[in-house]
Phi, psi and omega in degrees: 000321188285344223254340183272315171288004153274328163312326206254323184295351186267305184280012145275302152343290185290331202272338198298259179348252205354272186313352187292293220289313196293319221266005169282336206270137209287130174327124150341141162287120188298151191270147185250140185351143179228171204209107201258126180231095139288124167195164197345310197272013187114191202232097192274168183227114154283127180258122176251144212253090179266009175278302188275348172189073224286001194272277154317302191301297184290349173301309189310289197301328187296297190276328150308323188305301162333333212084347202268016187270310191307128180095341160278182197208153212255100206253010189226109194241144194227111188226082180270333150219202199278109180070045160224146173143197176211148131269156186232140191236186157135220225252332179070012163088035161300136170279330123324001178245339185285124190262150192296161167295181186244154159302158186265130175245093192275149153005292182280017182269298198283331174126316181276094209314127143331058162269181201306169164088311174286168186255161192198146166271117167277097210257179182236255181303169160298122168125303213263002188275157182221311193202047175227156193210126168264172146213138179287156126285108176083161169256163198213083179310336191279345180282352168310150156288154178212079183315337200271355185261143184276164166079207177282069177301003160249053174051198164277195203228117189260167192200341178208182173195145170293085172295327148232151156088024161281003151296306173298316163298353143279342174306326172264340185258358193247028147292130186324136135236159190289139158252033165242327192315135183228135147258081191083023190092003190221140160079044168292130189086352186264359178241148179317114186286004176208107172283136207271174182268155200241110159288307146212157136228157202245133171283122191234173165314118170286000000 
């Protein structure tokens, strides 16, 4: 009988660490949000980096939740050379579509970098941006903050990357633009002559 209760008090003993060790162990980190852009020109997957730049990232999110991206058009195209530049989208600062601005989140906050592919905000001081979006073509180190620069050195506010459907995102950036067309007087030689359409975006599984 002693010889059977000191068997079960030792496999209990031992059986402890264990259950220790599983009931210690740290949750996965949740994957952060991904996002499906149908348009005209196909169809991109966005990652959006809401670990790094939660701010920006929920600005972003806000308006795909909304809806308020179906229907809008890539109404900017920037080609200082070949596959290098951006394009640009949104809302175009319809005041029913617009959400307040946001905090400035720069680069040297968050850690993430202009490379080919990401999306960023474009802004006029730190602090206005809302419901407008660029994405690069090629990286593009000069939209980084750069302390090291006078005035205003921080840049956009970076927030995603084009994870798939980067054929399409050339399909939009190496589309014709007109070299007379202004949106309001602004960004002559920069609009497309036929924009491509933002059909919906979507939260999809990562």
């Amino acid at each position: 009988m002693m010889s059977r209760m000191l068997a079960w008090m030792m496999a209990v003993a031992l059986a402890l660490p264990a259950a220790a060790q599983t009931g210690s162990t740290p949750a996965a980190p949740a994957a952060n949000p991904r996002v499906a852009i149908e348009t005209s020109a196909g169809r991109m997957v966005v990652e959006v980096y809401l670990d790094k730049a939660p701010v920006s990232a929920r600005n972003f999110l806000r308006y795909v939740d909304a809806r308020r991206l179906d229907g809008v058009v890539f109404y900017r195209t920037v080609k200082p050379a070949e596959h290098f530049g951006f394009v640009q989208f949104g809302v175009q600062n319809a005041q029913t579509k617009m959400f307040p601005a946001i905090k400035h989140e720069p680069t040297s906050e968050t850690g993430i970098k202009h490379l080919d592919g990401t999306l960023s905000l474009p802004r006029l001081a730190p602090g206005t941006a809302r419901g407008e979006f660029t994405i690069m073509i090629g990286d593009q180190p000069s939209f980084d903050a750069d302390m090291s620069k006078p005035g205003d050195n921080l840049g956009y506010a970076a927030f995603g990357r084009v994870i798939e459907g980067q054929d399409a995102l050339l399909k939009i950036f190496d589309a014709p633009t007109s070299p007379t067309k202004t949106l309001m007087g602004s960004f002559k030689g920069e609009v497309p002559e036929a924009p491509v359409k933002i059909v919906s975006a979507r939260r999809i599984a990562s």
